[in-house]
RODO-2510 file (C-alpha; in nm, 4 decimals, decimal comma):
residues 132
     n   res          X          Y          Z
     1     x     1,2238     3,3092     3,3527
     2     x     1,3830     3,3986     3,0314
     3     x     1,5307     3,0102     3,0264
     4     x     1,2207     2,8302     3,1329
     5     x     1,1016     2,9843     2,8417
     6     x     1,3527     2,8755     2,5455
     7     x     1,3241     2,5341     2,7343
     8     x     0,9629     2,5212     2,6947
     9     x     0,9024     2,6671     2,3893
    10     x     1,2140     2,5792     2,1695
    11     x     1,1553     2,2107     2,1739
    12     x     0,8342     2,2639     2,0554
    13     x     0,9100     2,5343     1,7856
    14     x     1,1781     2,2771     1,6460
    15     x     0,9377     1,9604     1,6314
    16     x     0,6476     2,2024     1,4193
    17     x     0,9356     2,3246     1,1850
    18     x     1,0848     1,9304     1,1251
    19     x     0,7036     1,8165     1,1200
    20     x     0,6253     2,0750     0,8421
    21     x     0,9596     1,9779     0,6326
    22     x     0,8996     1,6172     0,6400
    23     x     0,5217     1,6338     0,5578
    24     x     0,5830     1,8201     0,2471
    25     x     0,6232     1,5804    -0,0626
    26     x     0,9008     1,6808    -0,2458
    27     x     0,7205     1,4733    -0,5533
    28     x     0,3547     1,4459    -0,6832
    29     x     0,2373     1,1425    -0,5893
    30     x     0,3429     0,8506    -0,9200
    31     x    -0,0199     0,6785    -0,9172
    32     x    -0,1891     0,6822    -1,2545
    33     x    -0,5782     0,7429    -1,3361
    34     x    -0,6277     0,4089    -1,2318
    35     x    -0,5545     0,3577    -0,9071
    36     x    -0,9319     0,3013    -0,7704
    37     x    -0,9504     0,0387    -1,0418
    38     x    -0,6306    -0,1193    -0,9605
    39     x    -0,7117    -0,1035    -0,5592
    40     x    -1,1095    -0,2641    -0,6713
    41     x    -0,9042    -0,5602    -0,8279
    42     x    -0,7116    -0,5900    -0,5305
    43     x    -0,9597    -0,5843    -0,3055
    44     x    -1,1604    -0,8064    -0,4992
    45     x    -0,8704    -1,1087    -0,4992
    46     x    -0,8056    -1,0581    -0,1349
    47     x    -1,1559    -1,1319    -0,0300
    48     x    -1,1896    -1,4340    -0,2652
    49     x    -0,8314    -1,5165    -0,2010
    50     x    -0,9137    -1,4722     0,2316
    51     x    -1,2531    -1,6631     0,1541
    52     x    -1,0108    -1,9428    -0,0175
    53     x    -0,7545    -1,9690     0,2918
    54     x    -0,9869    -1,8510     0,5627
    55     x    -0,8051    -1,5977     0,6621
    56     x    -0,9333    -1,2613     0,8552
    57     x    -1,2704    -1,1451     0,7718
    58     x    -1,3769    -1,0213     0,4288
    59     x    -1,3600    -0,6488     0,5610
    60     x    -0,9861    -0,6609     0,6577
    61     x    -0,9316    -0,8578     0,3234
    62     x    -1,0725    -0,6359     0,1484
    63     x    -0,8870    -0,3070     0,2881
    64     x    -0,5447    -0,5536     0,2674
    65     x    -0,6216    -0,5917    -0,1017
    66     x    -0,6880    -0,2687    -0,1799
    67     x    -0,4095    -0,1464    -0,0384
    68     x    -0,1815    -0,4052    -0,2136
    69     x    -0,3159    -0,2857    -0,5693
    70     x    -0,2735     0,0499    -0,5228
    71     x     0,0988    -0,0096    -0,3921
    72     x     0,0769    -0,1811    -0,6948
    73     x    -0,0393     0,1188    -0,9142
    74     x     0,1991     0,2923    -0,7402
    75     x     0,4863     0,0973    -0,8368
    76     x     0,4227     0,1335    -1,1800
    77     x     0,3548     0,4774    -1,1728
    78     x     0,7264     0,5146    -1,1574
    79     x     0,7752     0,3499    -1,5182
    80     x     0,8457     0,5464    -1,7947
    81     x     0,6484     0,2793    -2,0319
    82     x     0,3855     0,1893    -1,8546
    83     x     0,2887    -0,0967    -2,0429
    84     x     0,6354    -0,2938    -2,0041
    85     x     0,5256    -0,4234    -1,6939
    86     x     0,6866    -0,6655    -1,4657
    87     x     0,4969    -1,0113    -1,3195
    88     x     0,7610    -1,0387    -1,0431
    89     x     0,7526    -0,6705    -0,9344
    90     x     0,3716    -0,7075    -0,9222
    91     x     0,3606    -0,9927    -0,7469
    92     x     0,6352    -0,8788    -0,5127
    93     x     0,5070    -0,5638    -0,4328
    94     x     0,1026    -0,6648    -0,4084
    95     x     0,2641    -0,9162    -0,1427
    96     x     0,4849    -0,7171     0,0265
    97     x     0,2053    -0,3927     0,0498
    98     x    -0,0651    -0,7327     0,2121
    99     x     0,1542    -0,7897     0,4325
   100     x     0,2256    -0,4604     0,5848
   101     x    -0,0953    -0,3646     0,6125
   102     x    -0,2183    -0,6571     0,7324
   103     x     0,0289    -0,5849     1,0694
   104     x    -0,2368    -0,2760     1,1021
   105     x    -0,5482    -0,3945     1,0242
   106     x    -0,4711    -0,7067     1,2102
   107     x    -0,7184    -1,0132     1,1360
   108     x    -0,5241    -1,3081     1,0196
   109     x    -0,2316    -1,3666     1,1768
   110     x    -0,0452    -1,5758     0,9168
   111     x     0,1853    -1,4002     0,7402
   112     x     0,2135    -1,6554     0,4423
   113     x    -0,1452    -1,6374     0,3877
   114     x    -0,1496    -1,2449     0,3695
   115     x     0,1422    -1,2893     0,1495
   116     x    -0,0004    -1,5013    -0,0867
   117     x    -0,3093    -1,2803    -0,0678
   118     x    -0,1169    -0,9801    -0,1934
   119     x     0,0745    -1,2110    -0,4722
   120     x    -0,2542    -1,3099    -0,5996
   121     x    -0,3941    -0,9160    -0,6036
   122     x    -0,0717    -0,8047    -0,8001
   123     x    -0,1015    -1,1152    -1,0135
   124     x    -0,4528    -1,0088    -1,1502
   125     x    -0,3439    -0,6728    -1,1674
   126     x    -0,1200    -0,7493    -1,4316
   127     x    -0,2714    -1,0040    -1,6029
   128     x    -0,5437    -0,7591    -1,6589
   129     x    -0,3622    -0,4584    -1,6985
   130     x    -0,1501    -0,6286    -2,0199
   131     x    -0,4835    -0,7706    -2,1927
   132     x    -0,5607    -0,3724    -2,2222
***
């Protein structure tokens, strides 16, 4: 009985302790104050942007984009200066963020599209974020 019991109970006991390690950030999270802003202007170019391609429906174009801009936030977030931003990282990153969640929201299926969707998000992310 004794070893039924560390069989049944051990696995579990080791999965809540590794579960409650890897859930703890070891780091605040790098986002600035404008995140929600940055995510808006994301969402807002991926539903003009899917409107433009006809890709997905606005709704999924919408959550892609806002996802890409705060990626976007995010990735700036790291930077000591702030305003020295890069148009390649943006771009790169806003694409890259479109395209990953576009595998979970699903919609359009293209992964150029989503892509370019993300590109244009991080693009008018820091266009407007240097006029500022």
């Amino acid at each position: 009985m004794k070893q039924l019991l560390k069989r049944t109970f051990l696995p579990s006991v080791m999965a809540a302790s590794l579960a409650g390690v890897t859930l703890l950030p070891a780091q605040p999270a790098a986002a600035d104050k404008r995140v929600l802003e940055d995510a808006a202007i994301g969402a807002g170019a991926g539903v003009v942007t899917g409107a433009v391609t006809r890709c997905g429906s606005a709704f999924d174009n919408a959550i892609r984009g806002g996802l890409s801009g705060a990626a976007v936030n995010g990735a700036n977030g790291l930077r000591r200066n702030t305003r020295n931003r890069s148009l390649g990282q943006d771009v790169g990153v806003g694409a890259g963020a479109n395209i990953l969640a576009g595998t979970f929201t699903g919609g359009c299926r293209n992964t150029l599209k989503k892509g370019a969707s993300g590109a244009v998000g991080g693009a008018a992310i820091h266009i407007l974020r240097n006029r500022r």
